[in-house]
PyMOL CGO cylinders between C-alpha atoms (Angstrom):
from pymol import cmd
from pymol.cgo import CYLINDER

trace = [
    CYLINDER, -29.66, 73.45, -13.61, -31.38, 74.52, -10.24, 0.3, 1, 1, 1, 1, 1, 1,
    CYLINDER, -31.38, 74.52, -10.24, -28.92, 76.39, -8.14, 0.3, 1, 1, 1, 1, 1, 1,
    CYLINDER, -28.92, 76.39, -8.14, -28.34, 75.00, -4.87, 0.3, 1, 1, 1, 1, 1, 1,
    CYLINDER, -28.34, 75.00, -4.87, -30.69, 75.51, -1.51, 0.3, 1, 1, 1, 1, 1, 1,
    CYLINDER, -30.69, 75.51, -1.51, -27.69, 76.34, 0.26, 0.3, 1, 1, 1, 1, 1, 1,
    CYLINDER, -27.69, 76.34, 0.26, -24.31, 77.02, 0.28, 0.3, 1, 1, 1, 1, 1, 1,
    CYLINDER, -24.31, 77.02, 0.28, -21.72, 74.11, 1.82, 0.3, 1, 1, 1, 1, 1, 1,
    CYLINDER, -21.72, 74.11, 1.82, -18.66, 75.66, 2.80, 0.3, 1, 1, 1, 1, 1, 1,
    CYLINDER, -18.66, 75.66, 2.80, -15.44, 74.47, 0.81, 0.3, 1, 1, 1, 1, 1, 1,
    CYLINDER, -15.44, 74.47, 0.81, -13.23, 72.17, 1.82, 0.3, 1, 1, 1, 1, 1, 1,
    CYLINDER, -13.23, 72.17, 1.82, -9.64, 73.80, 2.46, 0.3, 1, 1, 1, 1, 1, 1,
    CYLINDER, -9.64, 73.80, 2.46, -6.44, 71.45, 1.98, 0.3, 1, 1, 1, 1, 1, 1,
    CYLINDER, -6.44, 71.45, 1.98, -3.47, 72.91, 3.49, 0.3, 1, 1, 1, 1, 1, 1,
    CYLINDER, -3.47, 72.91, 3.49, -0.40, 72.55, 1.48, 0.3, 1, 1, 1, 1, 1, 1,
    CYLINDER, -0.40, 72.55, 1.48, 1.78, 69.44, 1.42, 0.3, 1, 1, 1, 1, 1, 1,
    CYLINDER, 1.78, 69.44, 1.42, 4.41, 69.82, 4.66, 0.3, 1, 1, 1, 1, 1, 1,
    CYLINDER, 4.41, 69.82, 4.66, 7.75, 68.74, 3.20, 0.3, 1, 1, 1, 1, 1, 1,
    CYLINDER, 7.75, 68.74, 3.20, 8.53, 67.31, 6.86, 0.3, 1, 1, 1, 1, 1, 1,
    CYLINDER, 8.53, 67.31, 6.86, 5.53, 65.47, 7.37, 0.3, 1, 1, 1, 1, 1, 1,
    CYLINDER, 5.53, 65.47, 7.37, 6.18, 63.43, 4.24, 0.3, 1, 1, 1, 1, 1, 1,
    CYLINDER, 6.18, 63.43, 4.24, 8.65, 60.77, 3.81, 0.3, 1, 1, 1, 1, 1, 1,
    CYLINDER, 8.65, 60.77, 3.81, 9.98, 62.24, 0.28, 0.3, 1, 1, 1, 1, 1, 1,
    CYLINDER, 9.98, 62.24, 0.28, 11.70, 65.24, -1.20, 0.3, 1, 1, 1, 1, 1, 1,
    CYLINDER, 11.70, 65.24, -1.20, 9.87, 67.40, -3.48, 0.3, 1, 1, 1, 1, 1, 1,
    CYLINDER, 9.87, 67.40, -3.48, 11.81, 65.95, -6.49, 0.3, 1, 1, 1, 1, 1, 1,
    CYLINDER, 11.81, 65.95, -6.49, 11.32, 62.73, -5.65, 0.3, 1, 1, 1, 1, 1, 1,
    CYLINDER, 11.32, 62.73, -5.65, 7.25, 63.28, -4.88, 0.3, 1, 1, 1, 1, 1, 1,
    CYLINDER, 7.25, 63.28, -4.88, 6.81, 64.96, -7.99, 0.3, 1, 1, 1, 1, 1, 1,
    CYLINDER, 6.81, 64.96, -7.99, 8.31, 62.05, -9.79, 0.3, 1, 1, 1, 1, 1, 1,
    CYLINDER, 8.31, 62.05, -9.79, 5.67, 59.22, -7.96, 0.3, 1, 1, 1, 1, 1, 1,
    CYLINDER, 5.67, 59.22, -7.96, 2.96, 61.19, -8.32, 0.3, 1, 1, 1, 1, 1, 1,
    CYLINDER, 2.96, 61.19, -8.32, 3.62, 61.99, -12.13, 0.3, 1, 1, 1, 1, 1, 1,
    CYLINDER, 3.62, 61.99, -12.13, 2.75, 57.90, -12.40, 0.3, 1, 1, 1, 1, 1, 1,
    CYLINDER, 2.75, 57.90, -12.40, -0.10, 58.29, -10.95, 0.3, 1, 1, 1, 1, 1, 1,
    CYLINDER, -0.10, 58.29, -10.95, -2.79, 58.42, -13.93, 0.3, 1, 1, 1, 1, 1, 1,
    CYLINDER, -2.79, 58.42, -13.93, -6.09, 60.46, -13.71, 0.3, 1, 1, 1, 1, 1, 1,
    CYLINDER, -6.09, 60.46, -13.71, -7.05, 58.77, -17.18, 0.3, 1, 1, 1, 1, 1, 1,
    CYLINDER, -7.05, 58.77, -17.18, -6.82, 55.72, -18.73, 0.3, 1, 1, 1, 1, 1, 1,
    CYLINDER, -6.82, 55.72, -18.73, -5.75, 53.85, -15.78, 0.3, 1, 1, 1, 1, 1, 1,
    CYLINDER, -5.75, 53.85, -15.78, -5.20, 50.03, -15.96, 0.3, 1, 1, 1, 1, 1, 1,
    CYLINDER, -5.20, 50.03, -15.96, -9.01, 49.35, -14.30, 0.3, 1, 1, 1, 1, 1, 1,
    CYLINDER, -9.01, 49.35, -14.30, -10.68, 51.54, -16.70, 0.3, 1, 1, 1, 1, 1, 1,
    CYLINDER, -10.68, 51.54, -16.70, -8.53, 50.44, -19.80, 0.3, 1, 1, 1, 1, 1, 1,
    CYLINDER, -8.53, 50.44, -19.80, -10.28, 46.60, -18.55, 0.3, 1, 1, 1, 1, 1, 1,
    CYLINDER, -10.28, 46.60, -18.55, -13.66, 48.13, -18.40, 0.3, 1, 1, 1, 1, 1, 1,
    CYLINDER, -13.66, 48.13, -18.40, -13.67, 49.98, -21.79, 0.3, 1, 1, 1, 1, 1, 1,
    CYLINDER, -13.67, 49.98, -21.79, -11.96, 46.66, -23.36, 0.3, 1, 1, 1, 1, 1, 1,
    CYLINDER, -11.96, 46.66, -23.36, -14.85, 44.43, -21.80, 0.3, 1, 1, 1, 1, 1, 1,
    CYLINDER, -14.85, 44.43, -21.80, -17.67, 46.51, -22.77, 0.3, 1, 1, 1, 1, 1, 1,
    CYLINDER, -17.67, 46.51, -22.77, -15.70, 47.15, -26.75, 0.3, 1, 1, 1, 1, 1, 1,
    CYLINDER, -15.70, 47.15, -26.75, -15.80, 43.48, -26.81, 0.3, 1, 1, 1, 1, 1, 1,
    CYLINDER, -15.80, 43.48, -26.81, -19.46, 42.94, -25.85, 0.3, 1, 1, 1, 1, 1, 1,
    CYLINDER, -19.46, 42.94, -25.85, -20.28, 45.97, -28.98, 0.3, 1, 1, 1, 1, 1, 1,
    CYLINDER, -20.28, 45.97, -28.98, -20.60, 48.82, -26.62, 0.3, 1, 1, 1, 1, 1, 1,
    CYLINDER, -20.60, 48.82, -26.62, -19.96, 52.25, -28.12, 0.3, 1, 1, 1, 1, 1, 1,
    CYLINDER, -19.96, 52.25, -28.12, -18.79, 55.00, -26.23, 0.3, 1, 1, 1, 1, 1, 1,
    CYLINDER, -18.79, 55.00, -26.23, -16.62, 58.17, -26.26, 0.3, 1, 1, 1, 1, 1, 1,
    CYLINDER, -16.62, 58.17, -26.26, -14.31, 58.56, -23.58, 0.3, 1, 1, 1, 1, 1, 1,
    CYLINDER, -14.31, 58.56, -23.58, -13.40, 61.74, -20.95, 0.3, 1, 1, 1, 1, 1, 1,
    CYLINDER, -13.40, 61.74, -20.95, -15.93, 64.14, -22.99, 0.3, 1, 1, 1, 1, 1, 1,
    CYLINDER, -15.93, 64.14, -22.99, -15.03, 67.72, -22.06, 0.3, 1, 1, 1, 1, 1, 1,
    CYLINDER, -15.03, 67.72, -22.06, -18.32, 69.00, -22.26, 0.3, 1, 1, 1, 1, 1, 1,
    CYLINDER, -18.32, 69.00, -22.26, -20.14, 66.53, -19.70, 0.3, 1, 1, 1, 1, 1, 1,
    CYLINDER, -20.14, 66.53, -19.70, -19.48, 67.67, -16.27, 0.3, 1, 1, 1, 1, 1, 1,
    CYLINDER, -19.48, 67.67, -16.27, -16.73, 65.44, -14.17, 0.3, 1, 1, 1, 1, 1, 1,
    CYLINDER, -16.73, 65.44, -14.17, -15.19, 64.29, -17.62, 0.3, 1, 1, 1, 1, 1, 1,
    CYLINDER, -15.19, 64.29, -17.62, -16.64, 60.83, -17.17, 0.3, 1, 1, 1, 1, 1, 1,
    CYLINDER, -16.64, 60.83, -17.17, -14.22, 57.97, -17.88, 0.3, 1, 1, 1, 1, 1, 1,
    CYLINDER, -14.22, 57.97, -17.88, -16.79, 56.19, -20.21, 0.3, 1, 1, 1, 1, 1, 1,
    CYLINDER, -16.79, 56.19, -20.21, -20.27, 57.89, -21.85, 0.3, 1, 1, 1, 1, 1, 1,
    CYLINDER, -20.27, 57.89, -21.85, -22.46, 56.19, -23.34, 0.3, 1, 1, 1, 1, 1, 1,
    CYLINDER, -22.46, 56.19, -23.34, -24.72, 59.11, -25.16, 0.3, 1, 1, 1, 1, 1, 1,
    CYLINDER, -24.72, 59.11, -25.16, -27.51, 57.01, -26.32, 0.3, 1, 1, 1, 1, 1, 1,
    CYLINDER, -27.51, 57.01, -26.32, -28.47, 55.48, -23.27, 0.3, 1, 1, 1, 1, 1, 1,
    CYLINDER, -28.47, 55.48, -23.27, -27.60, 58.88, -21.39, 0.3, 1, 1, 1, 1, 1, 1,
    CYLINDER, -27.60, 58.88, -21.39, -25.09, 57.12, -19.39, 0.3, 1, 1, 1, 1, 1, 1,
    CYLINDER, -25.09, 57.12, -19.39, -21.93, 58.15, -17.37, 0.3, 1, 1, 1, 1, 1, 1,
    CYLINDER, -21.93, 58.15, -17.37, -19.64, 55.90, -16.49, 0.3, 1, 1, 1, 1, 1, 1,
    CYLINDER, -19.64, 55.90, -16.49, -16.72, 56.67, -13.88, 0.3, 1, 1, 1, 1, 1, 1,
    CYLINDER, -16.72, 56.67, -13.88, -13.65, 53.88, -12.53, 0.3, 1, 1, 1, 1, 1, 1,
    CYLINDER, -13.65, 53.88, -12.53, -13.05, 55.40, -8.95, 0.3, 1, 1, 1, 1, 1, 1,
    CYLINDER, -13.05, 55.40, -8.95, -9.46, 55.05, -7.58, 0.3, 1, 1, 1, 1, 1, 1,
    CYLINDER, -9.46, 55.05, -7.58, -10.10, 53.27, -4.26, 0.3, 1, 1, 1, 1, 1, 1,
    CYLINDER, -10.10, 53.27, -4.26, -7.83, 56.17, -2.13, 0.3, 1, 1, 1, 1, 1, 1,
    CYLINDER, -7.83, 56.17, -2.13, -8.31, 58.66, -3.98, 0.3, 1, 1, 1, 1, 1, 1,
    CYLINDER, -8.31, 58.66, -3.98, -12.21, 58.95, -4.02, 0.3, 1, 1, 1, 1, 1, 1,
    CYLINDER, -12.21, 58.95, -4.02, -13.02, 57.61, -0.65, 0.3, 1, 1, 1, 1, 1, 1,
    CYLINDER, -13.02, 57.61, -0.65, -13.54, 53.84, -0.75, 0.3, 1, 1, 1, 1, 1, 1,
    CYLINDER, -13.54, 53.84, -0.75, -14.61, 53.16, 2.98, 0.3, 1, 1, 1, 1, 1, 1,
    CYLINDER, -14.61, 53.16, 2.98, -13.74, 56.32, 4.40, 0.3, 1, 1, 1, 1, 1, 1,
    CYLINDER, -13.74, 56.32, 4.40, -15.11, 56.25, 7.34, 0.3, 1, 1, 1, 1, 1, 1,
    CYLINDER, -15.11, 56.25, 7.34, -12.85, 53.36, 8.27, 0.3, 1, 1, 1, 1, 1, 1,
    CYLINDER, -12.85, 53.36, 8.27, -9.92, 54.57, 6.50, 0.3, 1, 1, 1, 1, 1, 1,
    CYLINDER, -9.92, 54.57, 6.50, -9.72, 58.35, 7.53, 0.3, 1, 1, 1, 1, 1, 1,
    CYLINDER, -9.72, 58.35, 7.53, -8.19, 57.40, 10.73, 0.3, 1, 1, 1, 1, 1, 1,
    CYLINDER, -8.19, 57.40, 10.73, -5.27, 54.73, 8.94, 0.3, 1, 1, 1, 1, 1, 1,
    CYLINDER, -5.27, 54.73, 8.94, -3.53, 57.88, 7.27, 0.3, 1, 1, 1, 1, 1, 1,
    CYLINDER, -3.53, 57.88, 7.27, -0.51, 58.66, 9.43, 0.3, 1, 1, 1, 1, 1, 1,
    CYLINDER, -0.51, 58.66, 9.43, 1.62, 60.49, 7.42, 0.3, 1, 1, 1, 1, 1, 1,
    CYLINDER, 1.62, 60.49, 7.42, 0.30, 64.09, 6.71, 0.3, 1, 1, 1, 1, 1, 1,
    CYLINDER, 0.30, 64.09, 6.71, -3.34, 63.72, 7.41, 0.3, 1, 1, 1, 1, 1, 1,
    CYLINDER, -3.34, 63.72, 7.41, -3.89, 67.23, 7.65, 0.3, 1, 1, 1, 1, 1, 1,
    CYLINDER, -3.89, 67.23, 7.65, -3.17, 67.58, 3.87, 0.3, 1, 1, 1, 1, 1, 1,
    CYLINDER, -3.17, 67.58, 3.87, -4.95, 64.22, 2.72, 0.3, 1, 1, 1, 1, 1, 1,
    CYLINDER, -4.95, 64.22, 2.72, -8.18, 64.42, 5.26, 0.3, 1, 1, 1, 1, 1, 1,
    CYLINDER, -8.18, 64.42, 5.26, -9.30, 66.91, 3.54, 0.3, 1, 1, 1, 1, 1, 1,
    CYLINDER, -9.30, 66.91, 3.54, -8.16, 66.38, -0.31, 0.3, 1, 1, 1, 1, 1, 1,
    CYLINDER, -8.16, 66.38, -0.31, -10.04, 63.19, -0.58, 0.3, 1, 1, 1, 1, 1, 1,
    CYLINDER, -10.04, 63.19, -0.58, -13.05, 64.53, 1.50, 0.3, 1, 1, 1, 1, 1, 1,
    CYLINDER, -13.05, 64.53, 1.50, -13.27, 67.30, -1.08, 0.3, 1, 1, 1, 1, 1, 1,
    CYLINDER, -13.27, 67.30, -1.08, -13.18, 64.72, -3.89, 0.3, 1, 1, 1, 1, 1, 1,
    CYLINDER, -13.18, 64.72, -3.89, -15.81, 62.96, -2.05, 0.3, 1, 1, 1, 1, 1, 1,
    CYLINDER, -15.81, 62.96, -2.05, -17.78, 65.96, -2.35, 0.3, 1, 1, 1, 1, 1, 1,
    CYLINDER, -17.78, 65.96, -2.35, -16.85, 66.97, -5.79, 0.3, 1, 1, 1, 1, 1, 1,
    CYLINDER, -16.85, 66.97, -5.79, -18.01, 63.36, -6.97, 0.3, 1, 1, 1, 1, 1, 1,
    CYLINDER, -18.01, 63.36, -6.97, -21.70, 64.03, -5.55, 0.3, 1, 1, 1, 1, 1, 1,
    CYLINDER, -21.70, 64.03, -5.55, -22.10, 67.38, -6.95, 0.3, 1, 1, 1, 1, 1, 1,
    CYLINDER, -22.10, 67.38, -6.95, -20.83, 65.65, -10.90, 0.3, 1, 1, 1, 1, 1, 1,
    CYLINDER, -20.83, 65.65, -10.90, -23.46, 63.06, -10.05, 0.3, 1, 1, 1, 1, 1, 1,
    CYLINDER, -23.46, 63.06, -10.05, -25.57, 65.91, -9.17, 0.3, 1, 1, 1, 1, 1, 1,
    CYLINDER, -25.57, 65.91, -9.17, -25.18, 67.68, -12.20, 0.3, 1, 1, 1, 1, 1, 1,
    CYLINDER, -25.18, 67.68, -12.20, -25.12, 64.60, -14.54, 0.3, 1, 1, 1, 1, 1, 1,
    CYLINDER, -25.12, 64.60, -14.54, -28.08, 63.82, -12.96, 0.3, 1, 1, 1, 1, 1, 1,
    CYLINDER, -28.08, 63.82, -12.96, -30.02, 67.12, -13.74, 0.3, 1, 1, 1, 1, 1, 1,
    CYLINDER, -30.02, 67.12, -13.74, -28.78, 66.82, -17.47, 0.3, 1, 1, 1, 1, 1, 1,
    CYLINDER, -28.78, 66.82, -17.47, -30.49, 63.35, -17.95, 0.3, 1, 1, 1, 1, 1, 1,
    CYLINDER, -30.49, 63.35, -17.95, -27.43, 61.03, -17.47, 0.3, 1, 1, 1, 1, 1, 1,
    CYLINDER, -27.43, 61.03, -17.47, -27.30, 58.39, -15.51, 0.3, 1, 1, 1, 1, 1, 1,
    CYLINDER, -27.30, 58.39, -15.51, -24.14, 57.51, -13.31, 0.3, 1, 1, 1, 1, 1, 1,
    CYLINDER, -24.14, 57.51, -13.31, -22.64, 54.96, -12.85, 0.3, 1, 1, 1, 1, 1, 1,
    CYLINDER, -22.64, 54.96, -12.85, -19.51, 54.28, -9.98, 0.3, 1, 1, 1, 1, 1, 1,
    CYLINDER, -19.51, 54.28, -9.98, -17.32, 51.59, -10.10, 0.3, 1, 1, 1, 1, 1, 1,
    CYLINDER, -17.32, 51.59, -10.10, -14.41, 51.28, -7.44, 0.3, 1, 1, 1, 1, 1, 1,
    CYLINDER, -14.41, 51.28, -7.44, -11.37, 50.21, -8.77, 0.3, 1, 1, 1, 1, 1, 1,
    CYLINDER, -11.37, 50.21, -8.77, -10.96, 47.01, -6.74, 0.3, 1, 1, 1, 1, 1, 1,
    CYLINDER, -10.96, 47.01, -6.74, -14.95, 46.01, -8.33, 0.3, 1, 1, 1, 1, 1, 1,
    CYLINDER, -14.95, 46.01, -8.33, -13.24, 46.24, -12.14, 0.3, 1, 1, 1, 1, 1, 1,
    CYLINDER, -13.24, 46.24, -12.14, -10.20, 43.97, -10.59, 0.3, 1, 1, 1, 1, 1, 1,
    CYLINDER, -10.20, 43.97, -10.59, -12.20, 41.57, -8.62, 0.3, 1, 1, 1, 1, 1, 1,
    CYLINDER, -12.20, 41.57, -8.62, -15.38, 41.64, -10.73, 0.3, 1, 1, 1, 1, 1, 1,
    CYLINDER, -15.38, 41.64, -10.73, -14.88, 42.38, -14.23, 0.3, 1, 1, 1, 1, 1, 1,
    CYLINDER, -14.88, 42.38, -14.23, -17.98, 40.50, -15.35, 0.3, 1, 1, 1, 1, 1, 1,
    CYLINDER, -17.98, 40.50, -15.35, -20.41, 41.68, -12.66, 0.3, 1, 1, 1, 1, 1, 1,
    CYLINDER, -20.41, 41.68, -12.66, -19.38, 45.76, -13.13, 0.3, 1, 1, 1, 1, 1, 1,
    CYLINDER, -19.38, 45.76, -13.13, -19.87, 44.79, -17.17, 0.3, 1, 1, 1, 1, 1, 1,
    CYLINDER, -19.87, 44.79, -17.17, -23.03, 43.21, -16.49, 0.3, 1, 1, 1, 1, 1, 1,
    CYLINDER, -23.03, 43.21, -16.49, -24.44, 46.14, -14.83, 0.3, 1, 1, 1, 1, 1, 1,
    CYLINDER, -24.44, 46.14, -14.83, -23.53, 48.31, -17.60, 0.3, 1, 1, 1, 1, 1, 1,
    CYLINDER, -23.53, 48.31, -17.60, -24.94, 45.77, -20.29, 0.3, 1, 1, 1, 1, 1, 1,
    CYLINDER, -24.94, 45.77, -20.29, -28.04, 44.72, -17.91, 0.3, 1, 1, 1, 1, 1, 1,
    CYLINDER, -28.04, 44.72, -17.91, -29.04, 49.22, -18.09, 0.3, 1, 1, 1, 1, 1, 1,
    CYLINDER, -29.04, 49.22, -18.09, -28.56, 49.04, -22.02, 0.3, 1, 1, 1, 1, 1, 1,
    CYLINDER, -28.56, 49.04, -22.02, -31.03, 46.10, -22.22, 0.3, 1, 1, 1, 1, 1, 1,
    CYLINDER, -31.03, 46.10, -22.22, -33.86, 48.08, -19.84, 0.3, 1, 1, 1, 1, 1, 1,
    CYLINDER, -33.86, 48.08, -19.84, -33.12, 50.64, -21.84, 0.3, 1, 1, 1, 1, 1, 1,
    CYLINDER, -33.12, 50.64, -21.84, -33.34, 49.07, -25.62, 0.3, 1, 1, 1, 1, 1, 1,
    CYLINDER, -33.34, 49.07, -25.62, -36.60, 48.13, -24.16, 0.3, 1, 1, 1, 1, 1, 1,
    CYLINDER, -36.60, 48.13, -24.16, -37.75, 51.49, -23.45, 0.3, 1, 1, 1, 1, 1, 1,
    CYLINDER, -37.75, 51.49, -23.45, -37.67, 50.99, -19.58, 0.3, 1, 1, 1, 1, 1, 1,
    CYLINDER, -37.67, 50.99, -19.58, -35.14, 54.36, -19.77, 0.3, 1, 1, 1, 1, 1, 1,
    CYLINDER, -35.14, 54.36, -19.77, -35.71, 57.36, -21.51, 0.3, 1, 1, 1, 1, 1, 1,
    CYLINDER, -35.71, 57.36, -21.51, -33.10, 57.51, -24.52, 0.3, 1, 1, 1, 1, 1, 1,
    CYLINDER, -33.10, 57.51, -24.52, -31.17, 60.65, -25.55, 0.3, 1, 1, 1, 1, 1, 1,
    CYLINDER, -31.17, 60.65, -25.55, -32.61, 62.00, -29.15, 0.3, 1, 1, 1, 1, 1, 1,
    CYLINDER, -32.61, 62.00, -29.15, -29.73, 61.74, -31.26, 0.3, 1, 1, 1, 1, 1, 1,
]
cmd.load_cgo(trace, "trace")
């Protein structure tokens, strides 16, 4: 992997203020402890629709950068199921909705934004390719998100996309 033509400063995210939030600690800790970084109810629908349609794939591989949700090793494909807040959906428009403790949030999900390009980045330089699906896209549009998935295996079967030599 090439390093980097330049250095981009990282993003700092001051810590949670206890009075800019609406919760004590206790009861924070308990509602974010429900939120899931894995297996969450959009990529559970994803993995089920592609099992169904004979797709084989492993899931959150340690040793592929970003832990993608779904990998599909003989096409060289990386799948992730982005939470709509957490990773940005429409940020531009929604950075200036968040009321309550923006100083802590502005910058979390701006620094997931960026750590999501540099795991496409590095996917990318490995020979994957990625693949982002927003949350609301698996809810909405099950079929369409699996026919993407299914429509790359098919160029690929075909030779259109170099295959992994396994």
């Amino acid at each position: 992997m090439e390093p980097k033509p330049y250095k981009e400063e990282d993003i700092k995210v001051p810590r949670f203020e206890e009075s800019d939030g609406f919760y004590t600690t206790t009861q924070r800790s308990q509602n974010m402890s429900k939120i899931k970084a894995k297996n969450s109810l959009p990529e559970l629908k994803l993995r089920k629709a592609l099992w169904v349609r004979n797709v084989r794939f492993r899931i959150h591989p340690k040793k592929i950068p970003g832990k993608p949700d779904i990998v599909i090793n003989k096409y060289r494909l990386a799948i992730f199921v982005d939470g709509d807040f957490w990773h940005g959906y429409k940020w531009d428009e929604r950075k200036a909705s968040i009321k309550t403790n923006s100083r802590f949030w502005i910058p979390k999900i701006e620094r997931n934004i960026r750590r999501d390009r540099n795991v496409n980045q590095q996917l990318n330089a490995r020979g994957y390719t990625v693949m982002r699906f927003w949350e609301h896209e698996v809810n909405e549009h099950l079929n369409a998100c699996v026919n993407q998935v299914m429509l790359y295996i098919e160029a690929a079967k075909v030779a259109a996309i170099p295959q992994a030599d396994d």
